[in-house]
C-alpha positions in Angstrom: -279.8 -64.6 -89.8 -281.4 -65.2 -86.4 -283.1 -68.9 -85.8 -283.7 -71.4 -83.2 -281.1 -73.9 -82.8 -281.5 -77.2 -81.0 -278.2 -78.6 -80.3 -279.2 -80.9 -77.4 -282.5 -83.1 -77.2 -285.5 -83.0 -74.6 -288.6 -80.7 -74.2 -288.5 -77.5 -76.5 -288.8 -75.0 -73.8 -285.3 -76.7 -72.5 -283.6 -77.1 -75.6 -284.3 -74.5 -77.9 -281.7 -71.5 -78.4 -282.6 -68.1 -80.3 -279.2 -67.5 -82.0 -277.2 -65.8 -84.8 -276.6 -68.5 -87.8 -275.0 -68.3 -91.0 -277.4 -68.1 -94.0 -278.4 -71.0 -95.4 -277.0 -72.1 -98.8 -278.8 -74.1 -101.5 -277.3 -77.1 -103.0 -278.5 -78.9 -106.3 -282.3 -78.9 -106.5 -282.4 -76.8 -103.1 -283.8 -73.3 -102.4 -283.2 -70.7 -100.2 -286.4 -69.6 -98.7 -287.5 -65.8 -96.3 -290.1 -66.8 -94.4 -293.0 -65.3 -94.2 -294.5 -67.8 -91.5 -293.7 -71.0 -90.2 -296.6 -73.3 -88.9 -295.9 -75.3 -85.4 -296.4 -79.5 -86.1 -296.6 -82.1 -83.1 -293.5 -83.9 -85.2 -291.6 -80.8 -84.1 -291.9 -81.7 -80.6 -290.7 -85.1 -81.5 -288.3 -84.1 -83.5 -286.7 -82.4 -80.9 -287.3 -84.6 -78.2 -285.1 -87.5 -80.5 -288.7 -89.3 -81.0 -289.1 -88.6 -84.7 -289.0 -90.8 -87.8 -287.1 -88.3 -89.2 -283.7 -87.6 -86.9 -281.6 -84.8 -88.0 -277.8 -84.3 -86.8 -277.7 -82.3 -83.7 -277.5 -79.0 -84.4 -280.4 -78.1 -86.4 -283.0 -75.8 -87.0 -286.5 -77.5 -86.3 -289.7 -76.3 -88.3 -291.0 -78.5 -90.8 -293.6 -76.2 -92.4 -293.6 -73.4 -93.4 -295.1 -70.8 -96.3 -292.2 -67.8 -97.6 -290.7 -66.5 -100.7 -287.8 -67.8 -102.8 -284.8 -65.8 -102.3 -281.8 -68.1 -103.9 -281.9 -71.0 -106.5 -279.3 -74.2 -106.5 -277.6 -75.4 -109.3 -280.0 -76.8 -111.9 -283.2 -75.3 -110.4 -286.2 -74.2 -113.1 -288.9 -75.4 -111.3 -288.8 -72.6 -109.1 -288.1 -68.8 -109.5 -286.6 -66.4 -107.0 -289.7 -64.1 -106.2 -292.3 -67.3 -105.8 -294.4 -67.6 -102.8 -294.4 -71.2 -101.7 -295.5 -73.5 -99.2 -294.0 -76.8 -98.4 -291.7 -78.5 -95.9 -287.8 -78.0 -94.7 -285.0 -79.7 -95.4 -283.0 -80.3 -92.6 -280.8 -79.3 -90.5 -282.1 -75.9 -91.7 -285.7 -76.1 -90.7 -289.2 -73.3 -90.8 -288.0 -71.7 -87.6 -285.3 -69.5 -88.6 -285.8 -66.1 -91.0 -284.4 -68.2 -93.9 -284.9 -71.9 -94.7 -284.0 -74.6 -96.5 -286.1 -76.4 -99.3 -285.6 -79.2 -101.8 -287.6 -78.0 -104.9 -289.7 -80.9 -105.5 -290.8 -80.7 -101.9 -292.4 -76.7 -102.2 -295.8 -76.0 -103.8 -297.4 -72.7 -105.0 -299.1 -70.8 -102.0 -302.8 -71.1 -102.4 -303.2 -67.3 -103.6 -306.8 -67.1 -101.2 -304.6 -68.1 -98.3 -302.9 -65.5 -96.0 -299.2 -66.3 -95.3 -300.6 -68.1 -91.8 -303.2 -70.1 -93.3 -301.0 -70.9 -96.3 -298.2 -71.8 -93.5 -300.3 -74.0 -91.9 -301.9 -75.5 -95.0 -299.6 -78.3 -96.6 -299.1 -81.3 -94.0 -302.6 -81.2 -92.1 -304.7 -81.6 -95.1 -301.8 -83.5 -97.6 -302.3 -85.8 -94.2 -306.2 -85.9 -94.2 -306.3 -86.0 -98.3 -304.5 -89.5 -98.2 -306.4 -90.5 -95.2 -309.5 -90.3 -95.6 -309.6 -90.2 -99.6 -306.9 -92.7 -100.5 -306.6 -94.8 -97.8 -309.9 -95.2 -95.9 -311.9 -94.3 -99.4 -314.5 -92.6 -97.4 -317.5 -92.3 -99.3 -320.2 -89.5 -99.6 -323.2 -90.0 -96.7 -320.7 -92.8 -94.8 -319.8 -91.0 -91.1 -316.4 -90.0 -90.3 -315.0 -90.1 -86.3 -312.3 -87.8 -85.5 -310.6 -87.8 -82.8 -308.5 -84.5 -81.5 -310.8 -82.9 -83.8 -310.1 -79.4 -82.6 -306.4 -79.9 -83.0 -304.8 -79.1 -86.4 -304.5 -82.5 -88.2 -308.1 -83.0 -86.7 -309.8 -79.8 -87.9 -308.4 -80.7 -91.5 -309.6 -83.7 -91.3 -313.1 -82.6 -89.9 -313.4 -80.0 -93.0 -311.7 -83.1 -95.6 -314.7 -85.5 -94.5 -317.7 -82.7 -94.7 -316.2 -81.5 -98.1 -316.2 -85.2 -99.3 -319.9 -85.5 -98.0 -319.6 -87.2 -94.9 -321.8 -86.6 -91.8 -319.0 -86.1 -89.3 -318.6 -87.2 -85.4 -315.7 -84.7 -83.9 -314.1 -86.0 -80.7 -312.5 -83.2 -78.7 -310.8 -82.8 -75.1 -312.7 -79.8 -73.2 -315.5 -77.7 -73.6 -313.4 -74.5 -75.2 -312.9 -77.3 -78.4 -316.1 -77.7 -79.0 -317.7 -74.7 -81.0 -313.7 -74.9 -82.9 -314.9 -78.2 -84.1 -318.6 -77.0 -85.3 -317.2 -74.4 -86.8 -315.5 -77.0 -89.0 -318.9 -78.5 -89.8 -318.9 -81.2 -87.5 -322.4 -82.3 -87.1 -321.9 -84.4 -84.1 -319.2 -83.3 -81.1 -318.5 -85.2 -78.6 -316.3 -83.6 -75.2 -314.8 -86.8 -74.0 -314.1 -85.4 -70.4 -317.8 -85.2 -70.0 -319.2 -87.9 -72.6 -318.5 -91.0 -74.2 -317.8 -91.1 -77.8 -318.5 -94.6 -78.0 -322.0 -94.6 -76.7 -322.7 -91.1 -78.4 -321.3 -93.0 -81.7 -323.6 -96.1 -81.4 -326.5 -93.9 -80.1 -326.3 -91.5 -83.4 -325.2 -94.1 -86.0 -328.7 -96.3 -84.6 -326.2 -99.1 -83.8 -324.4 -99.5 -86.6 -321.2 -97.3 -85.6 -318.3 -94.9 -87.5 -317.6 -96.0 -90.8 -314.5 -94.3 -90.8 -312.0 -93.5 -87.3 -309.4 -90.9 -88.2 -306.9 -91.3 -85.1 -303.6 -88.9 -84.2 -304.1 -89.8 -80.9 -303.6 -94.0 -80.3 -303.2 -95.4 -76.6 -306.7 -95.3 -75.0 -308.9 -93.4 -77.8 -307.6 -96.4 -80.8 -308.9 -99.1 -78.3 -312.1 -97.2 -78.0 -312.7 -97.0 -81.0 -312.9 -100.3 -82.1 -316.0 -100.4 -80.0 -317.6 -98.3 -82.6 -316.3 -98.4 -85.9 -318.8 -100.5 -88.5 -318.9 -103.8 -89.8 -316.5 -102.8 -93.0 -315.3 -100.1 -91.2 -312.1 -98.6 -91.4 -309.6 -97.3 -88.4 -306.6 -95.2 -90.1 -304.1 -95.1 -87.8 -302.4 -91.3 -87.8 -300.2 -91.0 -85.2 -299.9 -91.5 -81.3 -300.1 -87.8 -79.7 -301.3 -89.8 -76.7 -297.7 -91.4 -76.3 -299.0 -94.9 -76.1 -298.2 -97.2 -79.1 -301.1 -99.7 -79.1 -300.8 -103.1 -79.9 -304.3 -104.3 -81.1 -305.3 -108.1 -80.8 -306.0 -108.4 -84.4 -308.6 -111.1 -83.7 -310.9 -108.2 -82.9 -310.6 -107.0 -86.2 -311.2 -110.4 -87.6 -314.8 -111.3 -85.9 -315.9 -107.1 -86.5 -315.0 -107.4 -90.4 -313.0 -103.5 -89.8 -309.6 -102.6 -91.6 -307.1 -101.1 -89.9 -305.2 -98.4 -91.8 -301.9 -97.3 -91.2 -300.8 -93.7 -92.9 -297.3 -92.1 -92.7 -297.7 -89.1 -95.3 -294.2 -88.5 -95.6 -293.7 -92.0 -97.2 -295.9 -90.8 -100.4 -293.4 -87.8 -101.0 -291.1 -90.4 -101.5 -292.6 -93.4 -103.3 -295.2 -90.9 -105.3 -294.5 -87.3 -105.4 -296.7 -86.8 -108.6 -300.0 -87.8 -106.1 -298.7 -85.5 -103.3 -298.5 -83.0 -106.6 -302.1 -84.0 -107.4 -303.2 -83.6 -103.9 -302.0 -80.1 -103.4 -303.9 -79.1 -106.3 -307.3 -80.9 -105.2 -307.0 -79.3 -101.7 -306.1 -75.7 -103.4 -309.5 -76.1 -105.6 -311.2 -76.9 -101.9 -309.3 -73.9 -100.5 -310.9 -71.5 -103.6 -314.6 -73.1 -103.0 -313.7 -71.7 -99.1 -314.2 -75.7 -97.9 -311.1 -75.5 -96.5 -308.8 -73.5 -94.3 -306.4 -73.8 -91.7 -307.8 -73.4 -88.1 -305.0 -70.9 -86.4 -305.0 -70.8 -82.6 -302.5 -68.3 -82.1 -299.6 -65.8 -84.0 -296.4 -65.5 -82.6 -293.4 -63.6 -83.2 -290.7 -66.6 -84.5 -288.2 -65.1 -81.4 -291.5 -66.0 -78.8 -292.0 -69.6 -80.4 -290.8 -71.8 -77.9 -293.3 -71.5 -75.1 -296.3 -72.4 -77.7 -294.2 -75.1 -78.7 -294.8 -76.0 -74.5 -298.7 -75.8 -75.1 -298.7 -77.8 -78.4 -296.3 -80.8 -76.4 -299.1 -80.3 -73.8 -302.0 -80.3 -76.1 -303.5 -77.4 -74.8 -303.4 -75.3 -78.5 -306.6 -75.2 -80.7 -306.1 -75.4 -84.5 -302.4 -74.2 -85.5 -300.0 -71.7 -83.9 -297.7 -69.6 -86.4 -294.5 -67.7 -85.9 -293.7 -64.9 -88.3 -290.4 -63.1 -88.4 -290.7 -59.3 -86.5 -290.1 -58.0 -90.0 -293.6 -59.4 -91.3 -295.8 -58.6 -88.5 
């Protein structure tokens, strides 16, 4: 099969090698997988760069989501049947960017049947993400406002659709004025271009005061500490990830006198500590997906063999929503 290999780390555009690889093959519990399209992540980037949580033995094949077809079964494997179309995350070191992957059964869904195979691709860790942010974690409740920051990005445009569909009146925080009509047309009701404005003041001027109930933050460094200048008495700041680069270190006696939370969330940790709610959450988002509450944002379809310079943009954060790469044989 042809896939990119990473067999040395630093920025994808260095590192990443279209090559000729043997076909995966499925262990216990495994599944081979043809893919059918294989969504770009920001942990990718990381991954490859060596900054990951998750640090696979060089080589590997990167991708970590992806939607595609069962083509072989491991041993003991009746979950699944060859034929199924699934979405889901790779198992390393045979990862979504490759014409076959690898899967461990209990870490596959079914593809949403109203999604196509780029949407349905670019479907499982954005929302799963959102879902436990914002529902389990923060508990945001209907009429509270949500603040999202990189809201035009693809964990922020799920979370922007998450917090409308849950009934929140939404502030999107995006990085240019080509974001903003992405992030009303995920039914923000307040944007905010933060090269031009700032979301702080917009936030107390809209909330009369009182500021976001909710802060949903990929980004950390400089937008975290801003955003304790806003969030509500009560409030809650769930801590995503740090796209920004900076790891913050926040004086938690600021937390104390303002009476706000602060939330950390690492989805991955639920797939191991409580698969059955990941379950449960796949098939909350799918019922959002069939209302049409939901769907993926897609910037931009590739061919899989012309990945690696949008892998460049997303590093840079110049992508809006999600950028795909589909096998030549499925375009």
């Amino acid at each position: 099969m042809k896939a990119w290999q990473i067999d040395r780390l630093g920025e994808p555009g260095e590192v990443m090698v279209w090559t000729d690889l043997d076909d995966p093959i499925a262990g216990p519990g495994q599944a081979v997988v043809r893919v059918r399209a294989a969504a770009a992540n920001f942990p990718d980037v990381l991954m490859m760069r060596g900054h990951y949580q998750v640090r696979p033995e060089l080589p590997f094949t990167p991708g970590v989501e992806l939607c595609g077809d069962v083509v072989r079964l491991g041993a003991g494997v009746d979950a699944l049947q060859v034929g199924d179309r699934v979405i889901g995350v790779s198992a390393m070191p045979h990862g979504a960017f490759g014409e076959l992957a690898l899967v461990d059964v209990n870490e596959v869904f079914p593809a949403p049947a109203m999604l196509d195979d780029a949407q349905a691709a670019a479907f499982h860790i954005g929302y799963q993400t959102g879902w436990f942010g914002l529902h389990h974690r923060a508990e945001l409740q209907e009429g509270e406002t949500l603040l999202v920051h990189a809201a035009a990005g693809g964990v922020g445009s799920a979370a922007v659709q998450l917090g409308k569909a849950l009934g929140a009146r939404v502030i999107a925080v995006v990085g240019g004025a080509d974001k903003v009509e992405i992030a009303r047309s995920c039914g923000a009701d307040v944007v905010v271009d933060r090269r031009t404005e700032d979301f702080v003041t917009v936030t107390r001027t809209v909330t009369d005061g009182r500021g976001a109930d909710v802060i949903y933050d990929p980004v950390g460094g400089d937008a975290y500490t801003r955003s304790t200048k806003c969030v509500a008495f009560d409030g809650r700041i769930v801590v995503v990830g740090f796209a920004a680069g900076a790891v913050q270190a926040p004086p938690l006696n600021h937390a104390l006198v303002k009476n706000y939370s602060i939330l950390g969330l690492h989805w991955g940790l639920y797939r191991q500590h409580d698969p059955s709610a990941v379950r449960g959450a796949h098939e909350a988002l799918t019922a959002l997906a069939d209302k049409n509450l939901i769907s993926p944002v897609i910037d931009k379809c590739v061919a899989l063999d012309e990945l690696a310079p949008e892998l460049t943009r997303l590093a840079a954060g110049s992508t809006v929503g999600r950028v795909i790469a589909e096998p030549r044989g499925d375009r």
